[in-house]
C-alpha positions in Angstrom: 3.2 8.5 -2.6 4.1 6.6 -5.8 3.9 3.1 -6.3 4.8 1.4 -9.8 4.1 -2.5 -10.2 6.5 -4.3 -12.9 5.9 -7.4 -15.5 6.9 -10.7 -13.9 10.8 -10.5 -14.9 11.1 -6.7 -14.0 12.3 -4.6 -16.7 9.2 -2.7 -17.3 7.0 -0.7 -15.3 3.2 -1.9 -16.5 0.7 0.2 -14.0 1.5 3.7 -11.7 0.1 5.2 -9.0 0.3 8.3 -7.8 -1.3 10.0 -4.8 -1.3 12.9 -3.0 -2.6 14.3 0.7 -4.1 17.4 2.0 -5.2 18.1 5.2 -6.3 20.5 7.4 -6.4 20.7 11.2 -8.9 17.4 11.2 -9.7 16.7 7.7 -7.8 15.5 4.9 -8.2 14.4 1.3 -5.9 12.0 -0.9 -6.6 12.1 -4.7 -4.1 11.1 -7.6 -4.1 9.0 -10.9 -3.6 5.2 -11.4 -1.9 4.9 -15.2 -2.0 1.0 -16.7 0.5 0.6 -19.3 -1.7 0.7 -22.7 -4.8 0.3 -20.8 -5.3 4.0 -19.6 -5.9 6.8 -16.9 -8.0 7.3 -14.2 -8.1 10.0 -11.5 -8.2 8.4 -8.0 -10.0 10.0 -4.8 -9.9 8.2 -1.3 -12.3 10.1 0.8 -12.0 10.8 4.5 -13.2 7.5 6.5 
Protein backbone atom coordinates (compact mmCIF):
# COMPACT_ATOMS: atom_id res chain seq x y z
CA UNK A 1 0.00 0.00 0.00
CA UNK A 2 1.31 3.55 -0.62
CA UNK A 3 -0.23 6.52 0.39
CA UNK A 4 1.47 10.16 -0.33
CA UNK A 5 -0.28 13.32 1.20
CA UNK A 6 0.38 16.75 -0.83
CA UNK A 7 0.82 20.65 0.29
CA UNK A 8 -2.56 22.44 0.18
CA UNK A 9 -2.25 23.44 -3.68
CA UNK A 10 -0.84 19.97 -4.81
CA UNK A 11 2.28 20.10 -6.64
CA UNK A 12 4.40 18.54 -4.01
CA UNK A 13 4.32 15.40 -2.21
CA UNK A 14 5.23 16.41 1.70
CA UNK A 15 4.83 12.89 3.76
CA UNK A 16 4.85 8.94 2.29
CA UNK A 17 3.78 5.89 3.46
CA UNK A 18 4.58 2.76 2.56
CA UNK A 19 3.36 -0.57 3.99
CA UNK A 20 3.64 -3.95 3.37
CA UNK A 21 1.63 -7.44 4.53
CA UNK A 22 2.67 -10.93 5.35
CA UNK A 23 0.66 -13.52 6.44
CA UNK A 24 0.47 -16.92 7.04
CA UNK A 25 -2.47 -19.24 7.27
CA UNK A 26 -3.86 -17.09 10.50
CA UNK A 27 -1.36 -14.57 11.25
CA UNK A 28 -0.09 -11.63 9.54
CA UNK A 29 2.19 -8.78 9.99
CA UNK A 30 2.19 -5.14 8.19
CA UNK A 31 5.40 -3.09 8.63
CA UNK A 32 6.74 -0.17 6.25
CA UNK A 33 8.15 3.41 6.58
CA UNK A 34 6.44 6.77 6.97
CA UNK A 35 8.99 9.54 5.20
CA UNK A 36 7.93 13.47 6.06
CA UNK A 37 9.39 15.68 3.58
CA UNK A 38 12.56 17.37 5.56
CA UNK A 39 11.28 16.05 8.70
CA UNK A 40 12.57 12.36 8.41
CA UNK A 41 12.04 8.43 8.52
CA UNK A 42 10.62 6.11 10.55
CA UNK A 43 9.99 2.31 10.26
CA UNK A 44 6.24 1.50 10.81
CA UNK A 45 4.89 -1.92 12.37
CA UNK A 46 1.05 -2.54 12.93
CA UNK A 47 0.88 -5.69 14.89
CA UNK A 48 -1.75 -8.40 14.65
CA UNK A 49 -5.05 -7.09 16.68
Amino acid sequence: MAIDLTDEGINSIVAKLRLVKASEQSSFAMGGTLSIEGVGAWAVTCPEP
